[in-house]
TORPA-4810 file (N, C-alpha, C, O; in nm, 3 decimals):
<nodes>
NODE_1_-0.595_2.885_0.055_-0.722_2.839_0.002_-0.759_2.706_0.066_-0.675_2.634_0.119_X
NODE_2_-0.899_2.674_0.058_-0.938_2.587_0.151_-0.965_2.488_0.061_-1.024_2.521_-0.042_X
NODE_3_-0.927_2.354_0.081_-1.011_2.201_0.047_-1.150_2.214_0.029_-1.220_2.291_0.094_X
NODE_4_-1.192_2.130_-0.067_-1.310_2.083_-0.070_-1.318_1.914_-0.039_-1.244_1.821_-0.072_X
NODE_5_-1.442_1.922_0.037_-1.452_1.743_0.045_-1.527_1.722_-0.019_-1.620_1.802_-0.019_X
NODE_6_-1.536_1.577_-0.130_-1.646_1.579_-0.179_-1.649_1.383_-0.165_-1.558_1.302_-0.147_X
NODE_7_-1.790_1.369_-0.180_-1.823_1.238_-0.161_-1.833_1.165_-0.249_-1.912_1.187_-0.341_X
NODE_8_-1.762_1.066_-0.245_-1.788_0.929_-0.375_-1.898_0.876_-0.370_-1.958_0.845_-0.266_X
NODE_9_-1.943_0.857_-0.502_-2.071_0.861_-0.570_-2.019_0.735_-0.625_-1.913_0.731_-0.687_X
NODE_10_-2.123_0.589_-0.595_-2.012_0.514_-0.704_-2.131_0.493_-0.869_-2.244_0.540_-0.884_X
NODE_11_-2.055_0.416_-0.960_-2.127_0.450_-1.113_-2.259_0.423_-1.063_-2.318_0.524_-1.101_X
NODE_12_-2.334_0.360_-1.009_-2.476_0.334_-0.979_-2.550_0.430_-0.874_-2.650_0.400_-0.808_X
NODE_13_-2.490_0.535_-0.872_-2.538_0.641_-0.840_-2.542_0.668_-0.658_-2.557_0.773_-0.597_X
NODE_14_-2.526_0.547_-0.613_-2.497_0.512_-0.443_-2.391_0.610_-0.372_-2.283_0.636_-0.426_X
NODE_15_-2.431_0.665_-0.239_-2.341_0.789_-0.190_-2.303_0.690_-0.019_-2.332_0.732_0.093_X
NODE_16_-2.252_0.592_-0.044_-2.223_0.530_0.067_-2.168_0.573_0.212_-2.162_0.520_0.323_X
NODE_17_-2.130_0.700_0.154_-2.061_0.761_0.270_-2.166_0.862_0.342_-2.156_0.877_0.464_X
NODE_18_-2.244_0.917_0.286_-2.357_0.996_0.305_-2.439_0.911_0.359_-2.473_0.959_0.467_X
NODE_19_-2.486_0.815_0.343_-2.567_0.701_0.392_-2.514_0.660_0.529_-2.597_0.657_0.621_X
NODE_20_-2.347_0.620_0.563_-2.304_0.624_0.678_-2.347_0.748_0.783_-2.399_0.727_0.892_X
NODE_21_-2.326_0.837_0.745_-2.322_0.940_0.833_-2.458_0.977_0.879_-2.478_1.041_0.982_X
NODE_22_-2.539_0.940_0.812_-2.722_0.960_0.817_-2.787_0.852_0.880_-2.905_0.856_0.917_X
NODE_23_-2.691_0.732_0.895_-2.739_0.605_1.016_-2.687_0.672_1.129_-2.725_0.622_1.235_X
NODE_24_-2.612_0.767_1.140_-2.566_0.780_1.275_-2.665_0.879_1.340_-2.748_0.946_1.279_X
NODE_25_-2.633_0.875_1.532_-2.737_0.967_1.603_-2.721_1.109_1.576_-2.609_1.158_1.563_X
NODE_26_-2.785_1.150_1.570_-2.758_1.313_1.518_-2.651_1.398_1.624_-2.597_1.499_1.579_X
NODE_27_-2.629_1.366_1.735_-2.482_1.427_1.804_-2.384_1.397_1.745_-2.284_1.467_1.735_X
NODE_28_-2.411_1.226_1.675_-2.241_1.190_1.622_-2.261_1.261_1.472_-2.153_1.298_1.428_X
NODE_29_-2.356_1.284_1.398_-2.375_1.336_1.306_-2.295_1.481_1.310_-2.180_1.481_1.266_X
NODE_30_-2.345_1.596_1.358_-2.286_1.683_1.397_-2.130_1.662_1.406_-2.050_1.717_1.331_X
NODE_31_-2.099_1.581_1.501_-1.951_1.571_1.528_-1.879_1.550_1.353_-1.807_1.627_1.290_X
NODE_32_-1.919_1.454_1.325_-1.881_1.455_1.175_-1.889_1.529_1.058_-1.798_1.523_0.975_X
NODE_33_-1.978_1.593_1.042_-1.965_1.702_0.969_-1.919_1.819_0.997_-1.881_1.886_0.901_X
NODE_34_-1.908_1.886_1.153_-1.852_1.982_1.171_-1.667_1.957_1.159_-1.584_2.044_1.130_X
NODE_35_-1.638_1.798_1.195_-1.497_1.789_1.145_-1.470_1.764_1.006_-1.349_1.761_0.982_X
NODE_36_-1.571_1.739_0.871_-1.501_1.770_0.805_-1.490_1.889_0.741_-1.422_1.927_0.646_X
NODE_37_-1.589_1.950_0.827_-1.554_2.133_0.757_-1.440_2.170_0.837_-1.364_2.246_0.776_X
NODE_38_-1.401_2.139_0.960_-1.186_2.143_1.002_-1.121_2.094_0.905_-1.013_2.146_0.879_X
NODE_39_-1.159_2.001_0.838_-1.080_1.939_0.758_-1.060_1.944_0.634_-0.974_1.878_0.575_X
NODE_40_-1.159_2.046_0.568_-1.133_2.109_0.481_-1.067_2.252_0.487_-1.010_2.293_0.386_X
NODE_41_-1.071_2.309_0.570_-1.034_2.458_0.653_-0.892_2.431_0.640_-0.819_2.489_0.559_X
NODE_42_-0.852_2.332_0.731_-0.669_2.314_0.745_-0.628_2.230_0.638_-0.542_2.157_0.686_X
NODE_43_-0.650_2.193_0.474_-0.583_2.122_0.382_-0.572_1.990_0.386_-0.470_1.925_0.366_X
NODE_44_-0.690_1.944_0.415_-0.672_1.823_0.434_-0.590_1.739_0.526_-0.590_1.616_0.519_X
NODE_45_-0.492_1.833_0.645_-0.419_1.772_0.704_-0.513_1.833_0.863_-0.583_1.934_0.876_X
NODE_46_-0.491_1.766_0.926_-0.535_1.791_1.083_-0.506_1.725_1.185_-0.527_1.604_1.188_X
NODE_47_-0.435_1.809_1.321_-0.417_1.734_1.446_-0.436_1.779_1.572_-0.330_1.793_1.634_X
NODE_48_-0.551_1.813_1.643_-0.597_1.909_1.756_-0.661_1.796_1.868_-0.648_1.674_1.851_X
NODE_49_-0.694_1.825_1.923_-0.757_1.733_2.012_-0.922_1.651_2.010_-0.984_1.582_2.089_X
NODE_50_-0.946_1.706_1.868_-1.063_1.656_1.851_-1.016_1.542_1.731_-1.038_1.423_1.755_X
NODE_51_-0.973_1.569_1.642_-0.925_1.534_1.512_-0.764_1.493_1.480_-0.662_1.537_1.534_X
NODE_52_-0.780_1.370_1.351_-0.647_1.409_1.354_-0.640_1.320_1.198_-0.715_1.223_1.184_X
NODE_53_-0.568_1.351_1.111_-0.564_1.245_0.982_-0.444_1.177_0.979_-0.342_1.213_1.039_X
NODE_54_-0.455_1.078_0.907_-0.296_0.985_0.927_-0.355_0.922_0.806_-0.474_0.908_0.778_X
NODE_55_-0.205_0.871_0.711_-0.200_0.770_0.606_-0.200_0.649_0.676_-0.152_0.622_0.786_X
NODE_56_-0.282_0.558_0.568_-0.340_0.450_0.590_-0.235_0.327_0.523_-0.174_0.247_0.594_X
NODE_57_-0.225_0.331_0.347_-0.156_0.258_0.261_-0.213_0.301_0.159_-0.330_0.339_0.152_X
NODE_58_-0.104_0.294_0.041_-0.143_0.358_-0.090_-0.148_0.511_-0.088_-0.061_0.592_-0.053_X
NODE_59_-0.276_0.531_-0.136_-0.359_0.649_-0.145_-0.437_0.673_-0.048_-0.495_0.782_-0.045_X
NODE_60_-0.455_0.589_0.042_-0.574_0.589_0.167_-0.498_0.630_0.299_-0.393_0.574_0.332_X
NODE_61_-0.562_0.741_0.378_-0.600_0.814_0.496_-0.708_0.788_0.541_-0.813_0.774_0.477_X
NODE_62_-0.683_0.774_0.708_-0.810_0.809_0.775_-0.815_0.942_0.862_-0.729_0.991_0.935_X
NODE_63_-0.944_0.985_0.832_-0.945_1.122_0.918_-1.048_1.043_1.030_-1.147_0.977_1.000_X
NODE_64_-0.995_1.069_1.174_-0.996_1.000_1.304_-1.070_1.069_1.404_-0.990_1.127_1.478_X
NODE_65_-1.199_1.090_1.443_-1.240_1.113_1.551_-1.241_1.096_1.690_-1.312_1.007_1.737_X
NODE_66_-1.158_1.183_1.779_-1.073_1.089_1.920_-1.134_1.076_1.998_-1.106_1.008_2.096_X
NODE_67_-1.278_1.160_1.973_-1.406_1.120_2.077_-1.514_1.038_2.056_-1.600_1.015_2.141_X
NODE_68_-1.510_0.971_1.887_-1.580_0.890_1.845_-1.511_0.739_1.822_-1.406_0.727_1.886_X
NODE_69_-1.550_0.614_1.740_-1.474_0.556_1.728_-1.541_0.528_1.572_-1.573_0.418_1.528_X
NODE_70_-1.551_0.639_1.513_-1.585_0.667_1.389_-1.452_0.713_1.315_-1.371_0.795_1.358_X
NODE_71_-1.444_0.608_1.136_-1.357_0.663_1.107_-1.419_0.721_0.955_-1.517_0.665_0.905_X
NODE_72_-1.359_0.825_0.893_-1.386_0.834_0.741_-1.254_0.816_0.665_-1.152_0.880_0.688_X
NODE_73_-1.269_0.723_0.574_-1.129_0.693_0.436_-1.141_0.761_0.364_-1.246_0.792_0.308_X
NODE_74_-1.027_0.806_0.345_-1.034_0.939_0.252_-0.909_0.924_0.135_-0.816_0.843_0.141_X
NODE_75_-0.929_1.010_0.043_-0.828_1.027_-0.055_-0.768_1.152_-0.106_-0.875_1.206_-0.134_X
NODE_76_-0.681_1.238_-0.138_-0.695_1.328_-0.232_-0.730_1.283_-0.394_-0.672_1.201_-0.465_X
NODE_77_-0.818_1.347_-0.416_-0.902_1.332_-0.568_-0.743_1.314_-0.662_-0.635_1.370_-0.645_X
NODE_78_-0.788_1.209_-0.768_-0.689_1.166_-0.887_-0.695_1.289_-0.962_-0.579_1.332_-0.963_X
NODE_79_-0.765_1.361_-1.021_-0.724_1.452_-1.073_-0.786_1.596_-1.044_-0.755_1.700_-1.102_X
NODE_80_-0.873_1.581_-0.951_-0.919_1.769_-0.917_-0.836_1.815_-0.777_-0.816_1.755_-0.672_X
NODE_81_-0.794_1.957_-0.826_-0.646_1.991_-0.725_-0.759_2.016_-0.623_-0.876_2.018_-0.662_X
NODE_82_-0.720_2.038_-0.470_-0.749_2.099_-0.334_-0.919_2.031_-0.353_-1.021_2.094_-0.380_X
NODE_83_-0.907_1.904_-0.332_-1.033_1.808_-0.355_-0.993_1.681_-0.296_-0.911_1.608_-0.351_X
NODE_84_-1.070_1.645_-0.145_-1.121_1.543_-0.064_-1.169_1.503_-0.096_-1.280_1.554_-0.116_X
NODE_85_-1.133_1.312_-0.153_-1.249_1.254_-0.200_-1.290_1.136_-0.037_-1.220_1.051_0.017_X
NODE_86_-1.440_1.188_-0.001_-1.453_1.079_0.114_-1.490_0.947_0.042_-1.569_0.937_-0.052_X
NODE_87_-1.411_0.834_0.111_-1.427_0.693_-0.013_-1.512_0.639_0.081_-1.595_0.567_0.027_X
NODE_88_-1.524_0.647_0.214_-1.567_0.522_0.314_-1.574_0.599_0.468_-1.493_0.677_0.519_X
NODE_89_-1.728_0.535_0.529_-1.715_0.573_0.651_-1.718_0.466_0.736_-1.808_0.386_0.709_X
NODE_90_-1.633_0.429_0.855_-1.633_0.264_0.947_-1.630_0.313_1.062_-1.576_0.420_1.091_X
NODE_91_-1.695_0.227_1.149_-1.690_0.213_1.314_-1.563_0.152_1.324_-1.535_0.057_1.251_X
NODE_92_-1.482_0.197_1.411_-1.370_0.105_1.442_-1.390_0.081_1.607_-1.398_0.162_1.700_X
NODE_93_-1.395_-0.073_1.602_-1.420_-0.124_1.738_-1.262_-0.221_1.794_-1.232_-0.285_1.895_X
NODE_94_-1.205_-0.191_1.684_-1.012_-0.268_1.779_-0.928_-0.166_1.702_-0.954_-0.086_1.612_X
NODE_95_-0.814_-0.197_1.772_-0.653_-0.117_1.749_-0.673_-0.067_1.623_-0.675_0.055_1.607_X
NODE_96_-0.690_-0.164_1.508_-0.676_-0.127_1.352_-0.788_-0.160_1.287_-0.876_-0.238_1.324_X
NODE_97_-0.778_-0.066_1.137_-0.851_-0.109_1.068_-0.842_-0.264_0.957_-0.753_-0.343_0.926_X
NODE_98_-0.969_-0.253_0.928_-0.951_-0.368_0.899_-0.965_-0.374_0.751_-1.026_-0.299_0.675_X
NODE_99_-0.863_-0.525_0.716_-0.821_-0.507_0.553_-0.942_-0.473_0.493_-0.931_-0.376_0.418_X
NODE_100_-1.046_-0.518_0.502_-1.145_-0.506_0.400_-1.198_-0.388_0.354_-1.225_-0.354_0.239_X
NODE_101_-1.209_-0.321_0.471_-1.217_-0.189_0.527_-1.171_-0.065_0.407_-1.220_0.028_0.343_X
NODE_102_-1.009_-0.154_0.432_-0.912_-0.051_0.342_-0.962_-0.104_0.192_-1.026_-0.020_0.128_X
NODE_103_-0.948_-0.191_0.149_-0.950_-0.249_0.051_-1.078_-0.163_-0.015_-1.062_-0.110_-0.124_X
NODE_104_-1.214_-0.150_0.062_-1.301_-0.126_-0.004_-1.274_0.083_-0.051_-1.300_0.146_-0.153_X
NODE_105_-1.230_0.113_0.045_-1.146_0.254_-0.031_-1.074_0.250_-0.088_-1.051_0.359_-0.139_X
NODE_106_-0.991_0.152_-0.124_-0.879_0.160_-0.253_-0.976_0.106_-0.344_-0.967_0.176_-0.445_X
NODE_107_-1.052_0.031_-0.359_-1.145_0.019_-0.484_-1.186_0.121_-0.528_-1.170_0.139_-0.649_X
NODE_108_-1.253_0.224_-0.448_-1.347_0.318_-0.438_-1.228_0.418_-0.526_-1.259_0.468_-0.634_X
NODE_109_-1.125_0.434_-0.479_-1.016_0.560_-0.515_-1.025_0.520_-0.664_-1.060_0.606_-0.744_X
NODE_110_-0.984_0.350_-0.721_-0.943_0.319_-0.821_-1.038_0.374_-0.923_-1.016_0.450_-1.017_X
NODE_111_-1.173_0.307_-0.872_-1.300_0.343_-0.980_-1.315_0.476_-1.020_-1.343_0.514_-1.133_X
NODE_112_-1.287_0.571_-0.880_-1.315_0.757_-0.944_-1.205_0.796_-1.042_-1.223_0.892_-1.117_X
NODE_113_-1.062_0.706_-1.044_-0.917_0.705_-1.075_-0.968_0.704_-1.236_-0.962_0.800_-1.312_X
NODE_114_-1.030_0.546_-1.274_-1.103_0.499_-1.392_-1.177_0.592_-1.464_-1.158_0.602_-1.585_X
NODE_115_-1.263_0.665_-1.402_-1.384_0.698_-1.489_-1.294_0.857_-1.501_-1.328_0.911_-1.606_X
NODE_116_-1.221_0.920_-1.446_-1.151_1.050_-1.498_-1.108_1.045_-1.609_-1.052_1.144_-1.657_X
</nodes>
């Protein structure tokens, strides 16, 4: 059975991650949504030459675009089984991400964590 991804919504109704992906040019658009329907297909885990996910810290993963330098933070959902929660989408322009970066998806995880 396949993953679902679903997007964090935070309490004020804001879809930040949806908003990322809709500033972008519509090729990188494409690229991103067609990987996270891979990435719901293979369980949330993925590593091919387009894609690839890796733990971050905590609860936080990034699923990695190797032709973009687009990343999305991701979580598995606190309590709905075979459920991608996307917390955060970032440009990464050096080696790593950056604390704040993470920080602002571990908030994001905590708050959906909260309101369950």
């Amino acid at each position: 059975m396949c993953y679902i991804a679903e997007l964090y919504i935070s309490e004020s109704g804001n879809n930040p991650v949806e908003d990322f992906i809709m500033v972008q040019d519509i090729e990188t658009q494409d690229w991103i949504l067609s990987g996270i329907r891979q990435f719901e297909q293979h369980k949330g885990r993925i590593n091919n030459q387009n894609l690839e996910t890796k733990h971050i810290r905590n609860k936080v993963f990034e699923l990695k675009f190797k032709k973009l330098s687009i990343r999305i933070l991701f979580a598995y959902h606190p309590v709905k089984r075979k459920v991608i929660l996307l917390l955060s989408g970032v440009i990464k322009k050096r080696a790593d991400l950056k604390n704040a970066d993470i920080k602002t998806a571990e908030d994001r995880y905590d708050e959906v964590k909260n309101r369950a």
